[in-house]
PDB file of N, CA, C and O in Angstrom:
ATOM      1  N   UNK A   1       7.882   0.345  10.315  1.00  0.00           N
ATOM      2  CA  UNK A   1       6.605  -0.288  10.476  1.00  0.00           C
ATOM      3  C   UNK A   1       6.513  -1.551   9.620  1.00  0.00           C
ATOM      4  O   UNK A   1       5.880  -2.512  10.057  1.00  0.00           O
ATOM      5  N   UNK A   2       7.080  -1.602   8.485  1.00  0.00           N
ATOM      6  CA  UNK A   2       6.943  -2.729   7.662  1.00  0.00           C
ATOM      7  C   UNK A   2       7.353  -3.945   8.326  1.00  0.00           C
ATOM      8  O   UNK A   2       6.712  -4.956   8.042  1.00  0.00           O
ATOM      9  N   UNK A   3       8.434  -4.053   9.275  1.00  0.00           N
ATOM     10  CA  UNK A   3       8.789  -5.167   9.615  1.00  0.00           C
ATOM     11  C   UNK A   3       7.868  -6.014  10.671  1.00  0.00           C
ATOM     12  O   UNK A   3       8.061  -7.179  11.021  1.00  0.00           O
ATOM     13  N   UNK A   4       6.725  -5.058  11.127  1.00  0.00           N
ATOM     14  CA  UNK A   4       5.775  -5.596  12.210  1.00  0.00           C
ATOM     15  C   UNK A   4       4.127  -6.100  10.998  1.00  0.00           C
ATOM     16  O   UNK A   4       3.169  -6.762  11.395  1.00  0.00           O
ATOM     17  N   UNK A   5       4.296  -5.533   9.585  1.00  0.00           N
ATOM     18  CA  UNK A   5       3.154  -5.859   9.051  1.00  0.00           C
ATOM     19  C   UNK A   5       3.667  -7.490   8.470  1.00  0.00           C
ATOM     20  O   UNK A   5       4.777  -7.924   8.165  1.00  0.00           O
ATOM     21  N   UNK A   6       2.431  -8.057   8.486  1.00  0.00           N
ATOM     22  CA  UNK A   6       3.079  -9.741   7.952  1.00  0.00           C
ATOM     23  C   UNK A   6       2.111  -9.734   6.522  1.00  0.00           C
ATOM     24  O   UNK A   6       1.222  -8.977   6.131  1.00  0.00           O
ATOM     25  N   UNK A   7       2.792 -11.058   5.910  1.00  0.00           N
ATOM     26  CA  UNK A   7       2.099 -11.043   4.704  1.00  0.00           C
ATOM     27  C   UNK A   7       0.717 -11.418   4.385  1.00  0.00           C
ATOM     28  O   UNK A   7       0.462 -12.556   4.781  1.00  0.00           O
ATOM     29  N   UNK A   8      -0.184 -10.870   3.840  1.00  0.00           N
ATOM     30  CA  UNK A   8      -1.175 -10.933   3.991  1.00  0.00           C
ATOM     31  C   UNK A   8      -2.784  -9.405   4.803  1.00  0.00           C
ATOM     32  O   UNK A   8      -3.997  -9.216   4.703  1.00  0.00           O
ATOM     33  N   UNK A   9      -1.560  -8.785   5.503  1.00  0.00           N
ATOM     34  CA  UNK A   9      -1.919  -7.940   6.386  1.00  0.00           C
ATOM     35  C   UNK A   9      -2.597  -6.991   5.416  1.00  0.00           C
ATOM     36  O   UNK A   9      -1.724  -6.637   4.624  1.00  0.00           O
ATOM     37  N   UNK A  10      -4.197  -6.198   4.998  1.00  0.00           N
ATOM     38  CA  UNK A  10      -4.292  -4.717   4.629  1.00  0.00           C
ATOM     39  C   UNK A  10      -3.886  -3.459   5.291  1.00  0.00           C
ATOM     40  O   UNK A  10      -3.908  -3.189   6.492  1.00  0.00           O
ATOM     41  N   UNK A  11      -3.420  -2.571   4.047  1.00  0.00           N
ATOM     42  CA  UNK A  11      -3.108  -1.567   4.887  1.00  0.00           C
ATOM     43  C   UNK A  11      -4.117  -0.637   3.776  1.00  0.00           C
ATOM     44  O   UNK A  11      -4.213  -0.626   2.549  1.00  0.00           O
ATOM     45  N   UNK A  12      -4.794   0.116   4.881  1.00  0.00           N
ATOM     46  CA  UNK A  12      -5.515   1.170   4.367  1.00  0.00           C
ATOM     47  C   UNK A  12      -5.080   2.722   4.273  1.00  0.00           C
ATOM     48  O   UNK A  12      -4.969   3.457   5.254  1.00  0.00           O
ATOM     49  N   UNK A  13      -4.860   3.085   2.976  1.00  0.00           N
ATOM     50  CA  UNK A  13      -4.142   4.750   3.444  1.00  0.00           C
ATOM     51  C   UNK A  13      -5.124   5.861   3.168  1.00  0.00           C
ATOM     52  O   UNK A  13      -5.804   5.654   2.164  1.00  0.00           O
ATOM     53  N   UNK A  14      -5.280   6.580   3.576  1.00  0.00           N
ATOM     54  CA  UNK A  14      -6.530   7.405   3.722  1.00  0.00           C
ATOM     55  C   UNK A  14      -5.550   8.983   3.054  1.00  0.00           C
ATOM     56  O   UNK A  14      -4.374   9.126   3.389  1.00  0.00           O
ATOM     57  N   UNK A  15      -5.928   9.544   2.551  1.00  0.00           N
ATOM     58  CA  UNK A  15      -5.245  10.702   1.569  1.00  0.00           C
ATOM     59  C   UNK A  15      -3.742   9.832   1.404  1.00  0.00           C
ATOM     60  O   UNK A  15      -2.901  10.011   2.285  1.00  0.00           O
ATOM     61  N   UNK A  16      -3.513   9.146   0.568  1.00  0.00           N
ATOM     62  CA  UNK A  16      -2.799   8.248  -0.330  1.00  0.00           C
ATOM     63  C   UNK A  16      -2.256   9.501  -1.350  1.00  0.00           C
ATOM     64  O   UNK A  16      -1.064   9.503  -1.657  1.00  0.00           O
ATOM     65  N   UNK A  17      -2.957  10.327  -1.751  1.00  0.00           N
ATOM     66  CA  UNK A  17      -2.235  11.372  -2.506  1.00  0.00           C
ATOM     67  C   UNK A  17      -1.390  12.275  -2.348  1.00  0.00           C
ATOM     68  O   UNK A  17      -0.603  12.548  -3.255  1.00  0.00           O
ATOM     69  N   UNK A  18      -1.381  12.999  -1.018  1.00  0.00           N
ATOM     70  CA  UNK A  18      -0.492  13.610  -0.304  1.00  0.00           C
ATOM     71  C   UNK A  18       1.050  13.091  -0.059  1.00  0.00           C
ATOM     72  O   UNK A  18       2.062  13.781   0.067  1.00  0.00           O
ATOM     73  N   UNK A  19       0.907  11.575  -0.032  1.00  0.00           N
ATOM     74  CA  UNK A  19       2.608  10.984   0.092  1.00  0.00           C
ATOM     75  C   UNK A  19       3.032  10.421  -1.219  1.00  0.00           C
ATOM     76  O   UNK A  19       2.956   9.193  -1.177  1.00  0.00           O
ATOM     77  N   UNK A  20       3.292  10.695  -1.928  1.00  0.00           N
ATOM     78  CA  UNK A  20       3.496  10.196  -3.157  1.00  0.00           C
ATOM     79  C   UNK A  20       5.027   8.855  -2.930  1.00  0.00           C
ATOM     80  O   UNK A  20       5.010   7.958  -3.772  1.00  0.00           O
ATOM     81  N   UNK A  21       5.918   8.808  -2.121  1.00  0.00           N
ATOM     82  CA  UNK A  21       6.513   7.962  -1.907  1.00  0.00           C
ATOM     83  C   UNK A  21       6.239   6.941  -1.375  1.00  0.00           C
ATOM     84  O   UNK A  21       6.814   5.875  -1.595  1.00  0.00           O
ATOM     85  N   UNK A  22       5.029   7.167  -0.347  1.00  0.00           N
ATOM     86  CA  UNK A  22       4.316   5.188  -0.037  1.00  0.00           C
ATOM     87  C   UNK A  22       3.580   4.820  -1.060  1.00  0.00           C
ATOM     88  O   UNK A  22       3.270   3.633  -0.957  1.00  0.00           O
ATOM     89  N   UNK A  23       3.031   5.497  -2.314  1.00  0.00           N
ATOM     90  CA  UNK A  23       2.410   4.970  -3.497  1.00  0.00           C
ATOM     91  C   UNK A  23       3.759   5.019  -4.216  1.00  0.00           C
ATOM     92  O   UNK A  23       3.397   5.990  -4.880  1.00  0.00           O
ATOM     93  N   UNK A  24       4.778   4.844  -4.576  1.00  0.00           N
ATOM     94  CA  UNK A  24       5.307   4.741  -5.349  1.00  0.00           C
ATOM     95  C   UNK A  24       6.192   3.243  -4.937  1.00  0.00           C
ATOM     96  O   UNK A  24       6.598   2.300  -5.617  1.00  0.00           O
ATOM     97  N   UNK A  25       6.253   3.627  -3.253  1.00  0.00           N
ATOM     98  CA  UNK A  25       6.710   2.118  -2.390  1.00  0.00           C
ATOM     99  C   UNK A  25       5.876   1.336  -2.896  1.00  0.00           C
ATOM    100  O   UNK A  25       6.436   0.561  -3.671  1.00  0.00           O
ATOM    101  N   UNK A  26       4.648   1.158  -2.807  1.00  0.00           N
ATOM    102  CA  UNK A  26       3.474  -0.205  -2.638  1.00  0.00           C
ATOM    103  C   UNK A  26       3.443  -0.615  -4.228  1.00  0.00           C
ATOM    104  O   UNK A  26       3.297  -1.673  -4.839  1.00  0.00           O
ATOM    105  N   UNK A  27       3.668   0.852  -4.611  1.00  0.00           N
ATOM    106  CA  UNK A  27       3.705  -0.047  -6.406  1.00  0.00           C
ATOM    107  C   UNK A  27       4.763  -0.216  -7.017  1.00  0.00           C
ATOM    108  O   UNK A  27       4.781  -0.540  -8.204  1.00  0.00           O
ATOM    109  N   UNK A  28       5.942  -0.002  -6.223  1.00  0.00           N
ATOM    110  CA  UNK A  28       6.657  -0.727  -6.817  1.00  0.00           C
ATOM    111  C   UNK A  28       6.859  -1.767  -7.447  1.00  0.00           C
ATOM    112  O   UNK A  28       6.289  -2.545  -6.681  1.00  0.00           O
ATOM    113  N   UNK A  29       7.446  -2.747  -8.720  1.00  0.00           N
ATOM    114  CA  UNK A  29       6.964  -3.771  -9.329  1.00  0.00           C
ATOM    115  C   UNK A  29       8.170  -4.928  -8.522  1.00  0.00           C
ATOM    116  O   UNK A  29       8.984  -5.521  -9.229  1.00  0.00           O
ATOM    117  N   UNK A  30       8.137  -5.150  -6.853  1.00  0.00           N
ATOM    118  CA  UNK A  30       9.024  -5.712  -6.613  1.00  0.00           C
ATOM    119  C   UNK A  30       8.436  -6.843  -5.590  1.00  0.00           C
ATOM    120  O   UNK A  30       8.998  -7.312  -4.601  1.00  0.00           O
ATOM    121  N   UNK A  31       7.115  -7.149  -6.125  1.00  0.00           N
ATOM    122  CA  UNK A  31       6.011  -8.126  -5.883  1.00  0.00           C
ATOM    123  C   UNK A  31       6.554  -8.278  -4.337  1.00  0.00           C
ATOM    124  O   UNK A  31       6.920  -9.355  -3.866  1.00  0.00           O
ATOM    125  N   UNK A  32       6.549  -6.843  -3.516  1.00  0.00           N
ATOM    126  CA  UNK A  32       5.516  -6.777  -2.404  1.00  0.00           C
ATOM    127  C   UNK A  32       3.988  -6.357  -1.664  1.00  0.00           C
ATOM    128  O   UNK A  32       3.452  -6.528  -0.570  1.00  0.00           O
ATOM    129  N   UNK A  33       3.701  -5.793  -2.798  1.00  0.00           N
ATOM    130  CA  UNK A  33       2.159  -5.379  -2.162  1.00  0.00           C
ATOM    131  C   UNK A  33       1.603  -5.293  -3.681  1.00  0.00           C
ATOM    132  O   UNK A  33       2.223  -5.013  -4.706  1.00  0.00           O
ATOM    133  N   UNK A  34      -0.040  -5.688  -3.465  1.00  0.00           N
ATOM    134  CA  UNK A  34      -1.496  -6.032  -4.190  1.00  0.00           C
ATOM    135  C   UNK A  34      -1.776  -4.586  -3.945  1.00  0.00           C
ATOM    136  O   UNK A  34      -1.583  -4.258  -2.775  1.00  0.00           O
ATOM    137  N   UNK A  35      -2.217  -3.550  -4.816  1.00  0.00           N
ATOM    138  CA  UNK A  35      -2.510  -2.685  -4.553  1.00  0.00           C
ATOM    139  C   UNK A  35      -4.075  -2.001  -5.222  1.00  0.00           C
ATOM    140  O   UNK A  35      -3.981  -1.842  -6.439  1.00  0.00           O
ATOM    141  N   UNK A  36      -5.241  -1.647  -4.733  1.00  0.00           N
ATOM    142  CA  UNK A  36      -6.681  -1.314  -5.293  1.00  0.00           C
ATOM    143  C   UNK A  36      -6.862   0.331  -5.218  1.00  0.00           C
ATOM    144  O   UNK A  36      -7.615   0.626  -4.291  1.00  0.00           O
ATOM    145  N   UNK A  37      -6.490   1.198  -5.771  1.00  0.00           N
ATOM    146  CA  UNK A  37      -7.322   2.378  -5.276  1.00  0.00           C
ATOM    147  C   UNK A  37      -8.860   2.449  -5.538  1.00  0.00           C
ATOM    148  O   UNK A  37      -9.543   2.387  -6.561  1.00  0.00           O
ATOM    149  N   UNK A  38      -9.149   2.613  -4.142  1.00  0.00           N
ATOM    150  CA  UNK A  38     -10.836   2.370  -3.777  1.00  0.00           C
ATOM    151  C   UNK A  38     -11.451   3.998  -3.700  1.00  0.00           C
ATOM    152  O   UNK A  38     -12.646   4.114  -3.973  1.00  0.00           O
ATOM    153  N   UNK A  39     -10.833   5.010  -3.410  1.00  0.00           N
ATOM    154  CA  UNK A  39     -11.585   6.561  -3.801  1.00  0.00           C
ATOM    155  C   UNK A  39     -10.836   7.185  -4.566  1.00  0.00           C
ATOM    156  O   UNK A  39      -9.998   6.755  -5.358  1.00  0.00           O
ATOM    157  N   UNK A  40     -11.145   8.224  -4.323  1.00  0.00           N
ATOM    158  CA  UNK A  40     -10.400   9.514  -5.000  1.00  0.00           C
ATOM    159  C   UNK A  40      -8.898   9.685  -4.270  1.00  0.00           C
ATOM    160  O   UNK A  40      -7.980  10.268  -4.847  1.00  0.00           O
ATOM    161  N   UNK A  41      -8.768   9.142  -3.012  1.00  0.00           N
ATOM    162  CA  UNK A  41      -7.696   9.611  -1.889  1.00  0.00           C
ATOM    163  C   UNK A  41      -7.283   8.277  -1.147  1.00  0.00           C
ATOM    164  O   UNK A  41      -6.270   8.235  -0.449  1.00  0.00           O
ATOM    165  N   UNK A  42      -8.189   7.090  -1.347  1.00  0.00           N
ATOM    166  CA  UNK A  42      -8.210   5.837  -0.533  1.00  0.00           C
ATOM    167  C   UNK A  42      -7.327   4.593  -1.158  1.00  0.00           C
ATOM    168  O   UNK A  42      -8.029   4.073  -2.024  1.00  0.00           O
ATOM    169  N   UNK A  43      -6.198   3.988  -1.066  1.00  0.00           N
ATOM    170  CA  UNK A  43      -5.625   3.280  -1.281  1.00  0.00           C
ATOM    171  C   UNK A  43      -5.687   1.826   0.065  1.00  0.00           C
ATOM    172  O   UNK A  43      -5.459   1.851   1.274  1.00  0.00           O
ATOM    173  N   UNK A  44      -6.186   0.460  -1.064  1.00  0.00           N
ATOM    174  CA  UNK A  44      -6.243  -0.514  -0.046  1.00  0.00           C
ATOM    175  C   UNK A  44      -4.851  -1.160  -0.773  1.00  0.00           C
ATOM    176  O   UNK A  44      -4.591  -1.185  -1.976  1.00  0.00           O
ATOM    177  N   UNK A  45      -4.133  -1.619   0.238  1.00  0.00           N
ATOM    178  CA  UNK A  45      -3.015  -2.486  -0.575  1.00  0.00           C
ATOM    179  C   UNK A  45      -2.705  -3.692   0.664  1.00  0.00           C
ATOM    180  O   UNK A  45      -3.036  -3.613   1.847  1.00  0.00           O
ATOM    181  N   UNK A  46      -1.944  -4.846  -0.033  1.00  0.00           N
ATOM    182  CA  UNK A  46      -1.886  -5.884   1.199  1.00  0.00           C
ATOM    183  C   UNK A  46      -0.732  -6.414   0.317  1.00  0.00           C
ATOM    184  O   UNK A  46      -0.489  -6.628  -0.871  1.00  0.00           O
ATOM    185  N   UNK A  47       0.017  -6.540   1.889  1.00  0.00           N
ATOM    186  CA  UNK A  47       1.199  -6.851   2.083  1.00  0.00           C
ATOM    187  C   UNK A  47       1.514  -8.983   1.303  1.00  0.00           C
ATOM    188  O   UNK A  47       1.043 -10.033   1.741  1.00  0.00           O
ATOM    189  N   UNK A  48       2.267  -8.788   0.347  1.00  0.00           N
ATOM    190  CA  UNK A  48       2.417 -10.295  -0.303  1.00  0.00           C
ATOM    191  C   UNK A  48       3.783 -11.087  -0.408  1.00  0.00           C
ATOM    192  O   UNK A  48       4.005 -12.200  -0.884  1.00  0.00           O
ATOM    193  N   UNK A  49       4.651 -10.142   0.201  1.00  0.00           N
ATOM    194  CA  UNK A  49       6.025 -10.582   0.207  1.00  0.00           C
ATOM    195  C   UNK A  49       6.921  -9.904   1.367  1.00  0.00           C
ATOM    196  O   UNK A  49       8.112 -10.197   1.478  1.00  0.00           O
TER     197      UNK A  49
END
């Protein structure tokens, strides 16, 4: 899927806690994704590289 998101794109993950490997992807410190957790379970992050 990543190769169809462009930079700039949000991606909203809705129970963000359950996958612990796309939060560990998005935060990776390899300045591709801006990342906000907005709930308890809600992760907004956007694509920057």
């Amino acid at each position: 899927m990543e190769s169809r998101v462009r930079p700039g794109a949000f991606i909203v993950a809705d129970n963000a806690d359950y996958s612990p490997a796309y939060l560990a992807y998005v935060r990776a410190p390899a300045d591709r994704y801006l990342f906000v957790p907005s709930a308890a379970d809600v992760e907004l992050s956007m694509r920057i590289g």
